[in-house]
C-alpha positions in Angstrom: 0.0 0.0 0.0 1.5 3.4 -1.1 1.7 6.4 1.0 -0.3 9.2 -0.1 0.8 12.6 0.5 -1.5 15.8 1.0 -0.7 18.8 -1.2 -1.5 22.2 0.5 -4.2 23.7 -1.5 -3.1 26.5 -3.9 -3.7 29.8 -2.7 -5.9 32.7 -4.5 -3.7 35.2 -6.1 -6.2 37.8 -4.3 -6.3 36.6 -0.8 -5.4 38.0 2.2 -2.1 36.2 4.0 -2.1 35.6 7.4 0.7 37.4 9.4 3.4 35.9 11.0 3.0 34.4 14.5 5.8 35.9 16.4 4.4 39.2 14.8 1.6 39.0 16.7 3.3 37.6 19.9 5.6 40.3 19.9 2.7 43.1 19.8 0.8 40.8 22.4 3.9 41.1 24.6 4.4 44.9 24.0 0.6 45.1 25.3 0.8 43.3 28.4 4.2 45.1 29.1 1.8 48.3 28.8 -1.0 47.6 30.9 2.1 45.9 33.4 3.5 49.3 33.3 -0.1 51.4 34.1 -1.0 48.6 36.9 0.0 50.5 39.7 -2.1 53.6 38.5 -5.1 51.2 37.9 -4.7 50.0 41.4 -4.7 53.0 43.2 -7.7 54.0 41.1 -9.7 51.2 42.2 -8.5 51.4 45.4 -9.0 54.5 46.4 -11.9 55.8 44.0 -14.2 53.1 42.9 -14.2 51.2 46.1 -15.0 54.1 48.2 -17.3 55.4 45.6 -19.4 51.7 45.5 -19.4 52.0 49.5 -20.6 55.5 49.3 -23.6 54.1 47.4 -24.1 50.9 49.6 -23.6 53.2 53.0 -26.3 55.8 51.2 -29.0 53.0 51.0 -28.3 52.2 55.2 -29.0 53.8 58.4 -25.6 53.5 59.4 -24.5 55.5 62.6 -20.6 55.5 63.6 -21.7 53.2 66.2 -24.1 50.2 66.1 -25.5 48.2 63.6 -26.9 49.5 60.3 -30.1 48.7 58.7 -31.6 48.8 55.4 -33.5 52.0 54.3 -33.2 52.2 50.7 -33.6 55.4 49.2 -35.1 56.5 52.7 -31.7 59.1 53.1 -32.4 60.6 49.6 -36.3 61.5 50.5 -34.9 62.8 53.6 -32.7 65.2 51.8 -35.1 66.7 49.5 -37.1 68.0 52.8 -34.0 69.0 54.6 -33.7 72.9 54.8 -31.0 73.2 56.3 -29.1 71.1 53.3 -31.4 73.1 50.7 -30.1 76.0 52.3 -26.2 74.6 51.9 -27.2 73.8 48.3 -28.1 77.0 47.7 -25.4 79.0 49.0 -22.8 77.0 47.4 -24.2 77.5 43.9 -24.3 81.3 44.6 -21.2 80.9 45.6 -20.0 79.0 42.6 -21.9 81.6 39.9 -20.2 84.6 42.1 -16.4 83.3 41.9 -16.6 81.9 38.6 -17.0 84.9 36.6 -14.4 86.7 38.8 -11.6 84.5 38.8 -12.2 84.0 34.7 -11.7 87.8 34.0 -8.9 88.3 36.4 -6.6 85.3 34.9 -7.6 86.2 31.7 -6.4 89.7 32.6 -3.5 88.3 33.7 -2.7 86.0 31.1 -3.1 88.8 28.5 -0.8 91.0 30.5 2.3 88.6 30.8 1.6 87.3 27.3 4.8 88.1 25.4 8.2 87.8 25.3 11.0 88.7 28.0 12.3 88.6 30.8 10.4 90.8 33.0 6.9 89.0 31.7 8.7 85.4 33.0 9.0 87.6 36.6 5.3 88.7 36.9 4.2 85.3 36.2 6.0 83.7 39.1 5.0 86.9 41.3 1.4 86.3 40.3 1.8 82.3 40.5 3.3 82.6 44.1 -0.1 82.4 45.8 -1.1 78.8 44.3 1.4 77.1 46.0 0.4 77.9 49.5 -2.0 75.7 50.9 -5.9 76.8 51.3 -5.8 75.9 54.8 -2.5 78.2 55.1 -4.0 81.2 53.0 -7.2 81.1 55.1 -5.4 81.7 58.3 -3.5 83.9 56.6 -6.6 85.7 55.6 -8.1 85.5 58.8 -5.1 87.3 60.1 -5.0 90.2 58.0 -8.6 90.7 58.7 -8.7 90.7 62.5 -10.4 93.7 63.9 -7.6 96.0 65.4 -5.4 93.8 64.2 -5.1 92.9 60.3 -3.6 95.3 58.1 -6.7 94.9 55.9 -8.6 96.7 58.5 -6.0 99.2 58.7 -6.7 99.7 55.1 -10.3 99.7 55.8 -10.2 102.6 58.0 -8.0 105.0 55.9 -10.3 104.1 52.9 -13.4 105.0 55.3 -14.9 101.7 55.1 -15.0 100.9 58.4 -13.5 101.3 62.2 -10.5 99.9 63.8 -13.4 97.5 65.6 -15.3 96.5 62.4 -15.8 92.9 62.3 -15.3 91.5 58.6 -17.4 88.5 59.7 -20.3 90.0 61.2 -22.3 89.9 58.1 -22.9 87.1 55.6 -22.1 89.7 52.4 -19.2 90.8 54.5 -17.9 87.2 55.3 -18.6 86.2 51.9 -16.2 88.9 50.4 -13.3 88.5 52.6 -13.6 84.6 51.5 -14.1 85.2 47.4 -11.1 87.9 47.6 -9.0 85.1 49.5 -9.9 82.3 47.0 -9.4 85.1 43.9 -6.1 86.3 45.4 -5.1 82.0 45.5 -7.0 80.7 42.8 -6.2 83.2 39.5 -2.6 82.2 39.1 -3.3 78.6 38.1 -6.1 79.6 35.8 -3.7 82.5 34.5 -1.1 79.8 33.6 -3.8 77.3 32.0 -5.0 80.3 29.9 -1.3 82.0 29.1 -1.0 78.3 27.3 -4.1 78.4 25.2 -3.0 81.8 24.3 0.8 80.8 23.3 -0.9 77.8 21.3 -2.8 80.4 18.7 -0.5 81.3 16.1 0.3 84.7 15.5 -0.2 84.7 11.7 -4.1 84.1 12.9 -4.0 87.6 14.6 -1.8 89.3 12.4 -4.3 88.6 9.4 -7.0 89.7 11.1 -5.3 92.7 12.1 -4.1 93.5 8.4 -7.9 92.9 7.2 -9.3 96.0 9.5 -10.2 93.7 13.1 -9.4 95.8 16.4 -8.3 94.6 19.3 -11.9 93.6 20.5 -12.8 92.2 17.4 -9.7 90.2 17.0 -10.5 88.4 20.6 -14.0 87.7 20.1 -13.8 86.5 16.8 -10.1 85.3 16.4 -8.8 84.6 19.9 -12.0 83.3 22.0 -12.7 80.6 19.7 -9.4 78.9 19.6 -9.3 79.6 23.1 -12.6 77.4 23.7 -10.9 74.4 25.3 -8.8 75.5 27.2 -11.9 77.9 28.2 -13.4 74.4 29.0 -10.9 73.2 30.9 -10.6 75.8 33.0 -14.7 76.5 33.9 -14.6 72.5 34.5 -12.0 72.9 37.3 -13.1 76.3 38.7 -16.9 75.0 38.9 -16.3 72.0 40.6 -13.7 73.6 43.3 -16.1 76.3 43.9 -18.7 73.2 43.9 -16.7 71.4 46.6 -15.5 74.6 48.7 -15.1 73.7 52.4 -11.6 74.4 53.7 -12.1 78.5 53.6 -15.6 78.5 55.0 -14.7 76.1 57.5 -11.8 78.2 59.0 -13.0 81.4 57.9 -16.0 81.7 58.8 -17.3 78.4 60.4 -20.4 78.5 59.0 -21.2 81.7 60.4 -23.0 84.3 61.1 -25.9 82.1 61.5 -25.4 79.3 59.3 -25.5 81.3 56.4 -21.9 80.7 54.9 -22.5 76.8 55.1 -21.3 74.7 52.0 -22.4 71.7 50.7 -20.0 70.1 51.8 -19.6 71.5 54.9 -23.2 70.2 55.5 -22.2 67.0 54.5 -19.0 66.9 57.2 -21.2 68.5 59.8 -23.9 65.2 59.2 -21.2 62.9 58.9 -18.6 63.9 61.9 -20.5 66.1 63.9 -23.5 64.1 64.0 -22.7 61.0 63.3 -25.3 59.6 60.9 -22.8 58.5 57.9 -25.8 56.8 55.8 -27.2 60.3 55.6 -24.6 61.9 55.2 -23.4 59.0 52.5 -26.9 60.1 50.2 -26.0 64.1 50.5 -22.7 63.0 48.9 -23.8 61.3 46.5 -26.1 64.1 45.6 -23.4 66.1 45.4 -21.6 64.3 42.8 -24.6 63.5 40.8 -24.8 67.5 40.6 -20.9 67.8 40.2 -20.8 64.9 37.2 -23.8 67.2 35.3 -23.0 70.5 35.7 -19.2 69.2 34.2 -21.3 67.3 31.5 -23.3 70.3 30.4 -20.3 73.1 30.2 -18.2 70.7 28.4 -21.4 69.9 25.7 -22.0 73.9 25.5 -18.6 74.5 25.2 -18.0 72.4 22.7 -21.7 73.4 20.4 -21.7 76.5 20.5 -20.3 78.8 18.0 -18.5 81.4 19.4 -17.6 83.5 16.8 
C-alpha cells in the first residue's frame, strides 16, 4: 500500500495572507508590558476611587451611625434630603457661591494672562510673582486671611479705616455679604494664578499669523478676541470653567476656617453640610446620600459646560 501525501491547496492570487506568528506575539507582549506598566495607576484608582465610591452608594442606602448596627432604608436618606432645609439652604449658598467666583476668577486670569503674554524677561518675573499664591495651601491662606482681617489687628482693616470703610473695631465677619467677600477675595487672590497659567498656554498655542491677518484685514483689538482669539481659546476655556466649577462646587476648607459657618449658618457649603452630618452628628448613611447628591450635581454641571462648550459657536 502506497503512501499518499497531502498537497496544501493552492492559494488565490487575491487573498489576504495571514501574518506571522511571532508578529503577533511580539505586539501581544508589548501590550501586556503596557498595561504591566499602568498597573500601579489602575490599582490606586480602584482602590482609592471606585471602592470608596461603590461603599458610598451601599452606605447611602443604610442607616448606618458611627456606632451600632446599620439597617436597610433604601432610598429612605435621599427623600430625607429633598425635605432637609437646612441642606437646601447649603445647596443654595454654594451655587451662589459658585456663579459669584466663577466669573471673577475667569476675567482676572484672563487679565493676567493677556498682560504677561509676550516675550521677555520681566513677563517670565510677573508670572512667578502672580503664580506665588497657588502654592500655598488653602488651609495656610485662610489663616493667613483670617489674620490680615482681625479687627484692630489685620492690616486689611487698617486699610479699611484709611479708605473710610470701616472702624479699627469693624468685624469682617459680622455679616454674611461681609464674610462672603473676605472669602471670594481670598480664593481670587489664591486661585487666578493657576487659571492664568492654564489660559497663558491656550493663548501661546494660537498662532500669530491668525491675529496678524485679522489685524491687516481691518479687526481691532476687541474684534480680533472675540472672533479670532475666544474661539481657539474654547478648550482650554473648558478646561478651566470645568475645574473652577467643581472647586467652587466642593468649597469647604475656607468657609470652615474662615468663617465656620457663620453668622448664622449662612456661609454653610455643601459640603460643609455633609462633614457637619457625617462627623459632627454622626449619621454617615445620611450623610453618604448628601454626597452622593453632590456628585450627581458635580458629574452634570461638568457634563453640560463641556457639551455647551463644545456646540456652541462662538464666533
Amino acid at each position: 500500500m502506497s503512501a499518499t501525501t497531502v498537497k496544501p491547496a493552492p492559494v488565490a492570487a487575491g487573498a489576504p495572507r495571514r501574518r506571522p506568528g511571532p508578529r503577533l506575539t511580539q505586539r501581544r507582549r508589548r501590550q501586556l508590558a503596557g498595561l504591566a506598566m499602568v498597573s500601579p495607576a489602575l490599582l490606586v484608582v480602584f482602590v482609592f476611587f471606585l471602592v470608596p465610591l461603590v461603599m458610598t452608594f451601599w452606605m447611602s442606602l443604610h442607616d448606618w451611625p458611627l456606632l451600632g448596627e446599620h439597617s436597610w432604608v433604601g432610598l429612605e436618606n435621599y427623600r430625607l434630603a429633598l425635605k432637609d432645609e437646612s441642606w437646601l439652604d447649603s445647596v443654595v449658598f454654594t451655587l451662589k457661591y459658585t456663579l459669584f467666583i466663577t466669573p471673577l476668577l475667569l476675567v482676572a486670569a484672563l487679565a493676567l494672562a493677556f498682560l504677561i503674554n509676550r516675550p521677555g524677561r520681566p513677563a517670565r518675573v510677573f508670572q512667578t510673582i502672580f503664580f506665588l499664591p497657588v502654592v500655598i495651601g488653602f488651609a495656610a491662606a485662610a489663616y493667613l486671611w483670617l489674620y490680615l482681617t482681625q479687627p484692630g489687628l489685620g492690616p486689611l482693616t487698617d486699610l479699611a479705616v484709611h479708605l473710610g470703610l470701616g472702624t479699627r473695631e469693624s468685624n469682617w465677619f459680622d455679616t454674611s455679604t461681609s464674610a462672603l467677600t473676605v472669602v471670594v477675595l481670598m480664593v481670587v487672590w489664591k486661585m487666578t494664578g493657576m487659571q492664568m497659567i492654564l489660559l497663558l498656554s491656550g493663548l501661546q498655542s494660537i498662532p500669530a499669523e491668525l491675529t496678524e491677518a485679522a489685524r491687516i484685514d481691518g479687526a481691532g483689538p476687541w474684534k480680533s478676541f472675540v472672533h479670532v482669539t475666544l474661539p481657539l481659546l474654547r478648550p482650554t476655556l473648558a478646561l478651566v470653567l470645568v475645574f473652577s466649577v467643581a472647586g467652587s462646587l466642593l468649597a469647604f476648607d475656607q468657609f470652615f476656617i474662615m468663617t465656620s459657618g457663620g453668622p448664622s449658618n449662612s456661609t454653610i457649603t455643601a459640603v460643609y453640610q455633609i462633614y457637619r452630618t457625617s462627623f459632627i452628628n454622626f449619621d454617615l448613611g445620611y450623610g453618604a446620600a448628601l454626597s452622593a447628591m453632590l456628585m450627581i450635581v458635580l458629574a452634570m454641571v461638568s457634563a453640560m459646560q463641556m457639551l455647551l462648550l463644545r456646540k456652541t459657536d462662538l464666533s
